[in-house]
C-alpha positions in Angstrom: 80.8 57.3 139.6 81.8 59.1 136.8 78.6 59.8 135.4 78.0 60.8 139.0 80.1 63.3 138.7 79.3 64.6 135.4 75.6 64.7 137.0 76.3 66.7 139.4 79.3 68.8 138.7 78.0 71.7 140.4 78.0 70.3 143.8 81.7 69.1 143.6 84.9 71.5 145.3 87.7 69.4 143.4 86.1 68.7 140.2 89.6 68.0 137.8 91.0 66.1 141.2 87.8 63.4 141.1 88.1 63.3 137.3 91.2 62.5 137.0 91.1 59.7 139.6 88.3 58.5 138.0 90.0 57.8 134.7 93.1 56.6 136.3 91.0 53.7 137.4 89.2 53.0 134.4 92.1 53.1 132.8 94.1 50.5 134.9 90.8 48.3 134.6 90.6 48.4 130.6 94.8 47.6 130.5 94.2 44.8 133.0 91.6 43.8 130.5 94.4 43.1 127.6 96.0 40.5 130.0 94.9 36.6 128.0 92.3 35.2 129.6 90.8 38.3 131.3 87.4 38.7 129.5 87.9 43.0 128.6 84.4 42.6 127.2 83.1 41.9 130.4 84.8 45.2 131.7 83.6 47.1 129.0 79.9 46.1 129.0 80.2 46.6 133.0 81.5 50.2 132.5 78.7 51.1 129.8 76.0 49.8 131.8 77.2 51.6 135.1 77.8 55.1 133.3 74.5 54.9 132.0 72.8 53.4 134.8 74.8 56.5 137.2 73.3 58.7 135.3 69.9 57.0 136.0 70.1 56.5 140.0 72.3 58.8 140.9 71.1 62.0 140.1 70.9 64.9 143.2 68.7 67.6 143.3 69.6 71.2 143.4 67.6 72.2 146.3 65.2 74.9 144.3 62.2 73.0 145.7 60.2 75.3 148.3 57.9 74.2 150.1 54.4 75.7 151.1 54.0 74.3 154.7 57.4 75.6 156.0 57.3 79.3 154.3 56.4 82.4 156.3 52.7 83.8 156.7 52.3 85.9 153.6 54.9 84.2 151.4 53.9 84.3 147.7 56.4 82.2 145.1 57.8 84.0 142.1 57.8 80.3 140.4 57.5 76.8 140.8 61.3 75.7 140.1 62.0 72.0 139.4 64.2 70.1 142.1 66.1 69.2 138.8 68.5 71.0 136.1 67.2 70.1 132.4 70.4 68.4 131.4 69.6 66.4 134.3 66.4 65.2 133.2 68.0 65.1 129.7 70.6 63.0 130.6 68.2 60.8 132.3 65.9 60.1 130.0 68.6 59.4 127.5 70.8 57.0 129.2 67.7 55.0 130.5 66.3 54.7 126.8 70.0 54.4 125.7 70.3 51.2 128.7 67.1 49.7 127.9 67.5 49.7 123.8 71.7 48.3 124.5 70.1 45.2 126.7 67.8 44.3 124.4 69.5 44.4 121.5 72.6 42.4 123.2 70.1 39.8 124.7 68.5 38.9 121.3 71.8 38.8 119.8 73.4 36.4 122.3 69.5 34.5 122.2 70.0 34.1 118.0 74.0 33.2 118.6 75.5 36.2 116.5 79.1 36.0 116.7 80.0 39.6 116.9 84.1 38.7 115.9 82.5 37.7 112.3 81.6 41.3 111.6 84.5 42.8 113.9 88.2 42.6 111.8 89.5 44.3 115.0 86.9 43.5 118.1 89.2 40.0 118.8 92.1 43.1 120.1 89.7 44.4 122.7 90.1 41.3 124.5 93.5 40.4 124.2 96.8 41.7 122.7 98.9 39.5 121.4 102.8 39.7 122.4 106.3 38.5 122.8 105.4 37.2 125.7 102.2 35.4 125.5 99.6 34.4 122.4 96.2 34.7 122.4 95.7 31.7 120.6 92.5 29.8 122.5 92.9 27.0 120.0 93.7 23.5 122.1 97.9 22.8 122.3 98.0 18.7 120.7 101.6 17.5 121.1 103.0 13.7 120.2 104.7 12.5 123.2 107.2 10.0 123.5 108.5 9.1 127.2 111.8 6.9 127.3 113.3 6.8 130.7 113.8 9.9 132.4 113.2 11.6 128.7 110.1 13.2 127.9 110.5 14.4 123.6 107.4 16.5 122.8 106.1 17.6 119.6 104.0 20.3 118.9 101.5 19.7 116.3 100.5 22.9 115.4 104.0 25.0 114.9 106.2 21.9 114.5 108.6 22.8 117.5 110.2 19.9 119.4 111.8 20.0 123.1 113.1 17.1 125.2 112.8 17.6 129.1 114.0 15.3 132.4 110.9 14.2 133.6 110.7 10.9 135.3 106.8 9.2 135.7 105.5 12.4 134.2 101.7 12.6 134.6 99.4 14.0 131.9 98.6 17.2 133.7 102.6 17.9 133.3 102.6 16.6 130.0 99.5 18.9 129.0 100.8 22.2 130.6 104.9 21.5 128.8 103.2 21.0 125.6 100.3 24.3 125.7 104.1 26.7 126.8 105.8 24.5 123.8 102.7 25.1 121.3 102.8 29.3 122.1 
């Protein structure tokens, strides 16, 4: 849509209105993205691929097409004018070679297994911030577990913390999810 509108700006009555909406909600999408285990990658790729391809589909033409069978007896043209602006056709022709050369390139990469993080210090951010109140740590929790009575002690083996909870009969599932908030 917003490519849409940059397309065809001439056609709009509340151009800074649309705009601004338009960037609201790409903006709420990309901060949704920082959330842990929201892929902001996926978001990102989605929202390059749809400018560009906007620009490709979505293109309206400006009505200076005439034609021959429906003008008066006698009618002569000045000139032949093209249904479409040049920055039109400019912006056509360079988002679909700028599409076409970003797929490919990304589908041999992901075909030869390039791990883009190893050349990215900062790319890791783009998916997930790290916080006070959650980690972005993917890494497995591992916790030593001892259950005597109603006690449950767990130790994490990563950071070292310990915690004893209440937890009569507890089943691996509970044991698994206690350990992964005592390992953040």
């Amino acid at each position: 849509m917003l490519s849409e509108l940059i397309t065809n700006w001439t056609i709009y009555a509340n151009k800074v209105a649309a705009f601004i909406t338009l960037v609201v909600i790409i903006a709420v999408n990309l901060a949704l993205g920082i959330l842990p285990h929201v892929d902001n990658f996926a978001h990102i790729g989605g929202f390059l691929s749809g400018f560009l391809l906007g620009f490709v589909f979505l293109i309206r033409p400006q009505f200076g097409w005439f034609s021959q069978r429906r003008a008066p007896l006698g009618y002569i043209p000045a000139s032949v004018k093209s249904k479409f602006k040049t920055y039109q056709c400019a912006l056509w022709i360079i988002s679909l070679i700028l599409l076409i050369a970003g797929l490919t390139i990304g589908m041999v990469l992901l075909l030869r297994g390039v791990d883009a993080n190893e050349h990215c210090s900062w790319c890791h951010y783009l998916s997930c911030v790290p916080t006070g109140k959650w980690s972005c740590k993917t890494e497995p929790a591992y916790c030593l577990s001892t259950q005597i009575g109603n006690q449950l002690n767990l130790t994490c083996s990563s950071n070292g913390k310990s915690s004893v909870y209440i937890l009569p009969g507890a089943t691996s599932s509970q044991i698994q999810g206690l350990c992964t908030g005592l390992c953040r």
